[in-house]
C-alpha positions in Angstrom: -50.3 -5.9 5.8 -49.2 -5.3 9.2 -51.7 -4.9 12.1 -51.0 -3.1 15.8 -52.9 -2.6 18.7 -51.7 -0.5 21.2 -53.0 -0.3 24.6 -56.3 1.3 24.3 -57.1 -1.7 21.5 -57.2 0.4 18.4 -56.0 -1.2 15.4 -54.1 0.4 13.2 -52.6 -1.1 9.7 -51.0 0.0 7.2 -50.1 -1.7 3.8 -46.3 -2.2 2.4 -46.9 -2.8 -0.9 -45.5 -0.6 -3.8 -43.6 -1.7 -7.0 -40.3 -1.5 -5.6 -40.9 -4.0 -3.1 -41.8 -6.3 -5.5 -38.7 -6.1 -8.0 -35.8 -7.9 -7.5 -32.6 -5.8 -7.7 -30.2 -7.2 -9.8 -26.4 -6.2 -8.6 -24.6 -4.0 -11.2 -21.3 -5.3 -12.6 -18.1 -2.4 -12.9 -17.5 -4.7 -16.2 -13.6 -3.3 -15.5 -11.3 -4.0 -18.0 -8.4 -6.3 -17.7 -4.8 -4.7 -16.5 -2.7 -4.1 -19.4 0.6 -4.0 -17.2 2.0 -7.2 -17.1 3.9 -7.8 -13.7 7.5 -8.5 -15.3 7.1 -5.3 -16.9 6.2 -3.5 -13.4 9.4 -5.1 -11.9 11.6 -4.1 -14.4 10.7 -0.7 -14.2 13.8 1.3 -13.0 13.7 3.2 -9.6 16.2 5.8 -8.2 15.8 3.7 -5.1 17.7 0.8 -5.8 20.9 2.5 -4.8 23.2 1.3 -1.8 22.5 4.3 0.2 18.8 4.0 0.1 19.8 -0.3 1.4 21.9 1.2 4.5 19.4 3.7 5.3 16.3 1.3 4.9 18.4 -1.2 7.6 19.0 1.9 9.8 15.7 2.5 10.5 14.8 -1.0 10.7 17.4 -0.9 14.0 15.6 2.6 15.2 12.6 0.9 15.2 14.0 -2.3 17.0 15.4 -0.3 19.6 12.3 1.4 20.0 10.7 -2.3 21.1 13.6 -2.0 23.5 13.4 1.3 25.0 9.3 0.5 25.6 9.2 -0.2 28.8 5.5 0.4 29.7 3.3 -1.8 28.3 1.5 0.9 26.8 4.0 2.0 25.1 4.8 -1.4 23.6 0.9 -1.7 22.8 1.1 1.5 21.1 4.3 1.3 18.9 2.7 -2.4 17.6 -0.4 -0.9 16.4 1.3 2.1 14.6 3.8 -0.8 13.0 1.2 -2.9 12.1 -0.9 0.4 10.7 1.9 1.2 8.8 1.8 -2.0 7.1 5.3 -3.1 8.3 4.2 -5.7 10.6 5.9 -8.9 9.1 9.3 -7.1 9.2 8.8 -6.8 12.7 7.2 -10.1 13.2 10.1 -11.6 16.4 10.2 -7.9 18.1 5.9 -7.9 18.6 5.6 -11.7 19.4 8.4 -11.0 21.9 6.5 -7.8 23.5 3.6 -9.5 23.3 4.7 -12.3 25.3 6.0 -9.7 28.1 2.3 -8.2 27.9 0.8 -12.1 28.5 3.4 -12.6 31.3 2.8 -8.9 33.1 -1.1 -9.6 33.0 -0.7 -12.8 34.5 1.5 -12.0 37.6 -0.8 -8.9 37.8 -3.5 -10.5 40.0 -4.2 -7.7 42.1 -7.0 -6.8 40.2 -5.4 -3.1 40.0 -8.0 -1.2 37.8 -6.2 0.5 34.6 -7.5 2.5 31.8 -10.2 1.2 29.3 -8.1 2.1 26.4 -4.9 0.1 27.2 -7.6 -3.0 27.9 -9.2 -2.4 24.2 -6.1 -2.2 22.7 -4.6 -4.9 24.5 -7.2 -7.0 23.7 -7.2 -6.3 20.4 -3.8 -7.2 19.5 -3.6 -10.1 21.5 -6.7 -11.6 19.6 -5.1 -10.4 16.0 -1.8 -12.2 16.4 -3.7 -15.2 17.9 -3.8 -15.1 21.4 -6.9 -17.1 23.5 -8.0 -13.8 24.9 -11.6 -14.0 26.5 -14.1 -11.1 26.4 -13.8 -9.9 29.8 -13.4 -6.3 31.2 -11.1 -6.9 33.6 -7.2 -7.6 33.0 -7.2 -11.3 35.2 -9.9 -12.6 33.2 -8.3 -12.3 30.1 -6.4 -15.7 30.2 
């Protein structure tokens, strides 16, 4: 029963008792059933992909991408291009190329003591990364208080 006076003293209650409230919900199970594919059999499965032209393509794009972490010369950029890599789910092949961009982001925001104001988005992002590949980063609004 719950009781509550508002300001001209009146009491109203009202009473939260129905038989739902007193059951007790019991989760439900999926009872799923156990994969029949054994992972051997997965690997062995034969792919048209194994070939040495797919191999020389897959490394050629693995150098587009690393120059890409070279020609990003604005932070943002750099920001950017790590969070579509790491959206992608490619984030360990790239693993040296962010923590080296990342390290030029921590060095830029600490000779940047001007206090120069710069968009909110670049300072979310920023601080998101940072914190995700296990930066100290405090919770602070503006770009000199982060470390």
């Amino acid at each position: 029963q719950v009781q509550v006076v508002d300001d001209e003293q009146q009491v109203v209650s009202c009473h939260l008792k129905s038989a739902a409230f007193d059951e007790i919900q019991q989760r439900r199970s999926a009872n799923y059933k156990a994969n029949i594919w054994q992972y051997d059999f997965l690997q062995s499965l034969p792919t048209i992909y194994n070939g040495v032209e797919y191999k020389l393509r897959v490394e050629n794009l693995k150098e587009n991408v690393k120059d890409m972490f070279v020609e990003a010369k604005d932070q943002l950029a750099k920001l950017e291009l790590i969070d579509i890599i790491r959206k992608l789910g490619l984030g360990d092949l790239f693993a040296e190329e962010t923590h080296k961009a990342l390290q030029t982001v921590v060095s830029s925001m600490k000779n940047n003591k001007n206090g120069e104001e710069e968009e909110l988005y670049m300072t979310a992002l920023r601080f998101k990364l940072l914190r995700l590949h296990g930066y100290d980063v405090s919770q602070g609004m503006k770009s000199n208080h982060y470390l």
